[in-house]
TILUM-315011 format. One record per residue (C-alpha): residue number from 1; chain; x, y, z. Coordinates in steps of 0.02 Angstrom, whole numbers, m for minus. Example, Ala and Ser with C-alpha at 12.3 -4.5 7.8 and 13.67 -1.06 7.14 Angstrom:
1, A, 615, m225, 390
2, A, 684, m53, 357
! end
This chain:
1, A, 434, 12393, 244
2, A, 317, 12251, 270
3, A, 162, 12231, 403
4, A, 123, 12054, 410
5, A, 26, 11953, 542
6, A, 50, 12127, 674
7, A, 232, 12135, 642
8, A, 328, 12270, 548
9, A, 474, 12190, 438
10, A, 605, 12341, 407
11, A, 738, 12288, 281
12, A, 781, 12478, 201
13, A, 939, 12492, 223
14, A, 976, 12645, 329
15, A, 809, 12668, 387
16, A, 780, 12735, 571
17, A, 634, 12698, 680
18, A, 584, 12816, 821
19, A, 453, 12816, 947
20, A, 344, 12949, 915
21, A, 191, 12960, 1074
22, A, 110, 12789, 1046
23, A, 169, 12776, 847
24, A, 325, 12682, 759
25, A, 397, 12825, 631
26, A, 503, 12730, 502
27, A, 628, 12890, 419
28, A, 738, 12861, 282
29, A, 865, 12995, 236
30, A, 742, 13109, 350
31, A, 606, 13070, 246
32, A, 438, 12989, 343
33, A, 409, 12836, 257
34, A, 272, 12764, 352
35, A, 185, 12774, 509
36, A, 116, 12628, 629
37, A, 22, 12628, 779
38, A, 101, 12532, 937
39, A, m50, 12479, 965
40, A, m69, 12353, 823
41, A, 94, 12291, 819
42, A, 146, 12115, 888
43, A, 332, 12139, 867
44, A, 443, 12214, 768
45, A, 614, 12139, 660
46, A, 733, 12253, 558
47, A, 852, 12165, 424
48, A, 1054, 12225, 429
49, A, 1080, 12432, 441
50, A, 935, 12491, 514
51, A, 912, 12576, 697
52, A, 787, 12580, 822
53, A, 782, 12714, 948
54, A, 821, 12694, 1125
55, A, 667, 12757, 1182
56, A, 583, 12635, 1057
57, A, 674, 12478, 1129
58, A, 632, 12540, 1313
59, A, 450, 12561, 1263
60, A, 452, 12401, 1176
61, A, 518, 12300, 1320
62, A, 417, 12393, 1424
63, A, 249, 12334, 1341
64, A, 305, 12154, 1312
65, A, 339, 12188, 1110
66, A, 455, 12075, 1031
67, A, 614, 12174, 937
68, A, 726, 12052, 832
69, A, 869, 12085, 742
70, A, 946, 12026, 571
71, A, 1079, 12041, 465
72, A, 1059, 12079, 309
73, A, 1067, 11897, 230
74, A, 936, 11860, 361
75, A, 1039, 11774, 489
76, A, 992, 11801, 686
77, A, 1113, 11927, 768
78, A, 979, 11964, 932
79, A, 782, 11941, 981
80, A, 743, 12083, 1138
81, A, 595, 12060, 1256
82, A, 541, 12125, 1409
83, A, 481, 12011, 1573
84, A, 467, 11857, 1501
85, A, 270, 11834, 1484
86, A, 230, 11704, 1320
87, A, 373, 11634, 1287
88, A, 387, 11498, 1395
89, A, 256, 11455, 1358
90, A, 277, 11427, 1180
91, A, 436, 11313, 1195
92, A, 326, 11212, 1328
93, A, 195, 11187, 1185
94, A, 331, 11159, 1055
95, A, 400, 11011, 1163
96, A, 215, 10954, 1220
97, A, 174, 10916, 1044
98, A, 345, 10816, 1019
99, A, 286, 10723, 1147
100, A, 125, 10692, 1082
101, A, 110, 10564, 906
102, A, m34, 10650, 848
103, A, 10, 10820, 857
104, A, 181, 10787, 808
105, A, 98, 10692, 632
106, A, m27, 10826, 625
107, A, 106, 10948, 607
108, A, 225, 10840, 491
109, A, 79, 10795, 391
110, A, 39, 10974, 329
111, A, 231, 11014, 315
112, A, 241, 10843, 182
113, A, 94, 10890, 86
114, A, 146, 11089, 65
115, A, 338, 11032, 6
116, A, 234, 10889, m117
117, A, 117, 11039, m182
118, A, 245, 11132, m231
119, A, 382, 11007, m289
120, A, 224, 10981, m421
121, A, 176, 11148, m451
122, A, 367, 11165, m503
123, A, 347, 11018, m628
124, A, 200, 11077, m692
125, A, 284, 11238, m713
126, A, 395, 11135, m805
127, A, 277, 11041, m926
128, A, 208, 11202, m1008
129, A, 396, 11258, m1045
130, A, 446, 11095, m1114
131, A, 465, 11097, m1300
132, A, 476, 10912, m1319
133, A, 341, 10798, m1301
134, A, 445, 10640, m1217
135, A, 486, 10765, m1091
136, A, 344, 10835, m1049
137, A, 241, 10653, m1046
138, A, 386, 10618, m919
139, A, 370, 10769, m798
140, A, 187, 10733, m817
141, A, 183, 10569, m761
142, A, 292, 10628, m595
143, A, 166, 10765, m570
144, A, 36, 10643, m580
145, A, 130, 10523, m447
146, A, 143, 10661, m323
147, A, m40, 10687, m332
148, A, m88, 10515, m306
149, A, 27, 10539, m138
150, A, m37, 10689, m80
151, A, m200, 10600, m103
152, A, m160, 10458, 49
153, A, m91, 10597, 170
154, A, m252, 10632, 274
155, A, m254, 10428, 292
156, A, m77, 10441, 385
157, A, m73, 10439, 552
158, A, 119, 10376, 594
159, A, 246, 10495, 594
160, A, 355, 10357, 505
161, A, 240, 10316, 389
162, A, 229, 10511, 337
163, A, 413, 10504, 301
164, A, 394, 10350, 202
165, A, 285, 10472, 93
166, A, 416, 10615, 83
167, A, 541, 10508, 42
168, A, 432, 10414, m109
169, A, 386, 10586, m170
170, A, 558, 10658, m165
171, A, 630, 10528, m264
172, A, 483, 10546, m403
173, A, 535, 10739, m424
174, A, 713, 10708, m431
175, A, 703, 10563, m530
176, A, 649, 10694, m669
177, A, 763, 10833, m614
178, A, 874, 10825, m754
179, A, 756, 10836, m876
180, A, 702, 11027, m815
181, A, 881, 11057, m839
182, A, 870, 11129, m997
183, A, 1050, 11233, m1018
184, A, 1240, 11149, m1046
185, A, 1186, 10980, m987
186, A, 1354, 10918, m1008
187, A, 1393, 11017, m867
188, A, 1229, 11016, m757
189, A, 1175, 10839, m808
190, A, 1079, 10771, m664
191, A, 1063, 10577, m633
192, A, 1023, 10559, m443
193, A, 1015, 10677, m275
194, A, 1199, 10655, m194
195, A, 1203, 10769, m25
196, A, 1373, 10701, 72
197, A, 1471, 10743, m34
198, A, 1381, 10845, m194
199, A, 1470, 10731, m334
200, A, 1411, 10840, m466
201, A, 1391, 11044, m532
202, A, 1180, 11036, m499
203, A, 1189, 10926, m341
204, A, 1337, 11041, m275
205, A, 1227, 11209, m337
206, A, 1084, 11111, m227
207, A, 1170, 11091, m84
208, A, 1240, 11269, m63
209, A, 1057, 11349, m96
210, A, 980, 11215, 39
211, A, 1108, 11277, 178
212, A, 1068, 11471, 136
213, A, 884, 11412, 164
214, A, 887, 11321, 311
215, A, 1002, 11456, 398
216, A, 832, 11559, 346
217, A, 723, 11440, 427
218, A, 819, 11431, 586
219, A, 853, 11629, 600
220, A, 652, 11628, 587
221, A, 600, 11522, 709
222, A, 726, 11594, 820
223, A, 638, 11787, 801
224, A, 489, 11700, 855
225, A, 538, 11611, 988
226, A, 544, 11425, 945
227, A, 694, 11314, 959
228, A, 765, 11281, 807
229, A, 820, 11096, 862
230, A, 649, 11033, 911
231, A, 560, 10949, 758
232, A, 441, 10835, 716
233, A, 457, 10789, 538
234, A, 642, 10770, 546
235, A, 684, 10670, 708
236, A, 792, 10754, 845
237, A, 1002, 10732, 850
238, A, 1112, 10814, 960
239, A, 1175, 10990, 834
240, A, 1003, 10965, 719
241, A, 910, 11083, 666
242, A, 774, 10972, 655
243, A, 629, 11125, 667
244, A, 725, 11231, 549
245, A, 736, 11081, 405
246, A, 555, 11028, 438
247, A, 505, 11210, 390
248, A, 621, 11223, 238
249, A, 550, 11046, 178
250, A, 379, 11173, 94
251, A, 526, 11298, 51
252, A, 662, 11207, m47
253, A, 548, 11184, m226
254, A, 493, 11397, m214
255, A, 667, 11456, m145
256, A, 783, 11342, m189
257, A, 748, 11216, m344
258, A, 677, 11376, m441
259, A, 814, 11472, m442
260, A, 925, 11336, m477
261, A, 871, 11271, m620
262, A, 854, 11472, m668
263, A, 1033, 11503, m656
264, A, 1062, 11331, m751
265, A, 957, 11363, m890
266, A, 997, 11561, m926
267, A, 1161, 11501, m911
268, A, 1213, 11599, m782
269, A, 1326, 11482, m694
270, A, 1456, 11388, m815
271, A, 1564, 11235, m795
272, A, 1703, 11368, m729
273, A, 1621, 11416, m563
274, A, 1646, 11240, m524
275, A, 1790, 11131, m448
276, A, 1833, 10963, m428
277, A, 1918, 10902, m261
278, A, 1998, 10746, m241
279, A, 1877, 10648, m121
280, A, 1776, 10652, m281
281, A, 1681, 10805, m216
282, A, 1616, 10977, m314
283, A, 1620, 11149, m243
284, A, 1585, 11309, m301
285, A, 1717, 11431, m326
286, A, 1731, 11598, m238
287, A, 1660, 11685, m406
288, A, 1531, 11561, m448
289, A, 1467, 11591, m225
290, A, 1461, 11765, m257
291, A, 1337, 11721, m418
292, A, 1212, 11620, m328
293, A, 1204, 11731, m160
294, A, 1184, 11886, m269
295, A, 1053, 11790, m364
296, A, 979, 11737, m192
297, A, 968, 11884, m130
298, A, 862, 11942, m287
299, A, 746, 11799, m276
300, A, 689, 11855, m86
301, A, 668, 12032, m149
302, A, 512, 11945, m284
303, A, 361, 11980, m219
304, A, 215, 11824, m205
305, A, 27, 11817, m175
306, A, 37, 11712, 8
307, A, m153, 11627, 15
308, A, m177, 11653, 186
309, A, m118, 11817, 219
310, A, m227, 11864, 42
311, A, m83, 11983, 11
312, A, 91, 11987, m72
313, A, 250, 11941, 26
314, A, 431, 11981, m16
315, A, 504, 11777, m50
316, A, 618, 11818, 70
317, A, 477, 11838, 220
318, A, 388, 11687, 189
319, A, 512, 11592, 295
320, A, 482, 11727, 439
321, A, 268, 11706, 413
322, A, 271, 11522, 413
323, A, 356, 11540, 574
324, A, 252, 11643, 651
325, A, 102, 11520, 597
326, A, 174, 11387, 669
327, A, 188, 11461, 823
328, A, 2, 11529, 809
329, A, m41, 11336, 784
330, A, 66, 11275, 929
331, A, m9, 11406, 1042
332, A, m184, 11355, 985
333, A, m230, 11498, 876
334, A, m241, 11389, 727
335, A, m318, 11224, 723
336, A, m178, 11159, 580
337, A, m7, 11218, 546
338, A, m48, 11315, 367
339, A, 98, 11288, 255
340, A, 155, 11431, 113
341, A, 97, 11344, m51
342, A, 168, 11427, m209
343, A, 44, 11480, m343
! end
């Protein structure tokens, strides 16, 4: 049980909250687990088995306080709200600032330079575990490339032009990809990113964490109200969700690329939870699926220091805060969309 930015994250399985005069009474097994006033709370969002009073919900809608629900993978099953009051006017501001090129940039711009940061701070990461000196010199010099990008960002103005810098960034980190891969390279040997189809075990691996993620992303913006199809980095086709990918862009090197190359490299995943198809394609098998979603589901369980919020968040949250901040900034609560920046 989390409290971040007024809302109350439940995701113990089994847990119960009850209305209790003007308090939220979180039991487990009959046991009181915590206790939070209605008072300060902005909304509240349980994760998979957990129930909320009737006389909660009622109160709830009854005061204008947000209840979403999740399962417990974090996909959207249901967001509850009484007379509709702010919402509206949140999607209005969402679509004002597509219609608007600076605010539209302004936004991209600080989604770019978050996924940038910590596509580095992951090669970095990389550099002090590297046990040979040609590959560290090469990681290095990638780090070093990203940086001198992130340095032109606040000169960008064009939302094209800020994509032109994504894209030159993402090819300097996955031009060195392969050399983080540390474990049965013959196997996970990594020459280039291939999306439609994955021709490979790591670019197939990719591909299967990225869609876990960006159903994240989209099940988040939906709790807070946004639509997931209106973007700004990622321009707007009919079934896109162009919102949801811009806010996994920051995501993918923390949630995604991490845990990857950790299931690589431990050796966790072998050549055998992989198979060929004949359109030259690679899938995982059932077993090695089960693998990576168990180990996904253990990687949103870690805990990490978020630098706004000064406080730790389950990884698994994050998604859910940045969210929330973006709709803060598109409201005009927050003169720049924050993004999460891993340490």
């Amino acid at each position: 049980m989390h409290e971040l930015l007024n809302v109350l994250y439940v995701q113990t399985q089994g847990a119960i909250l009850r209305l209790e005069n003007d308090t939220v009474r979180v039991q487990v097994e009959g046991e009181t687990k915590l206790r939070a006033p209605l008072l300060r709370l902005g909304g509240i969002v349980v994760f998979g088995r957990v129930t909320i009073t009737p006389y909660l919900i009622h109160r709830c809608a009854a005061d204008g306080r947000t209840l979403v629900w999740m399962d417990r993978h974090g996909r959207f099953r249901a967001r509850v709200e009484g007379p509709v009051r702010g919402n509206v006017l949140l999607r209005h501001a969402q679509h004002a600032a597509l219609d608007s090129s600076r605010s539209a940039a302004l936004i991209a711009r600080q989604i770019v330079a978050g996924k940038i940061r910590n596509c580095r701070a992951v090669l970095q990461r990389a550099v002090r575990e590297s046990d040979d000196e040609g590959t560290g010199q090469a990681l290095s010099r990638a780090a070093d490339r990203l940086a001198r990008i992130l340095g032109q960002l606040p000169a960008m103005q064009d939302l094209n032009e800020l994509r032109g810098a994504e894209g030159e960034a993402a090819r300097a980190y996955f031009d060195v990809f392969g050399l983080m891969v540390r474990g049965d390279r013959a196997t996970f040997g990594f020459r280039r990113r291939t999306k439609r189809p994955p021709t490979d075990a790591t670019n197939c691996l990719l591909s299967f964490l990225y869609a876990l993620l960006r159903n994240e992303c989209a099940s988040a913006l939906e709790g807070v109200g946004l639509d997931p199809q209106i973007g700004y980095l990622h321009s707007l086709r009919p079934g896109r969700p162009a919102l949801a990918l811009d806010l996994m862009e920051e995501l993918r090197p923390v949630l995604a690329d991490r845990l990857a190359l950790t299931l690589i490299n431990r050796r966790q995943l072998s050549a055998g939870d992989f198979e060929a198809l004949p359109d030259g394609s690679v899938r995982l098998t059932d077993a090695g699926r089960r693998t990576v979603v168990t180990a996904y589901q253990r990687r949103k369980e870690e805990e990490v220091q978020h630098r706004l919020l000064k406080q730790a968040v389950p990884l698994g949250l994050v998604p859910h805060v940045q969210a929330r901040l973006l709709a803060r900034h598109l409201r005009g609560d927050l003169a720049v969309y924050p993004p999460f920046l891993y340490r």
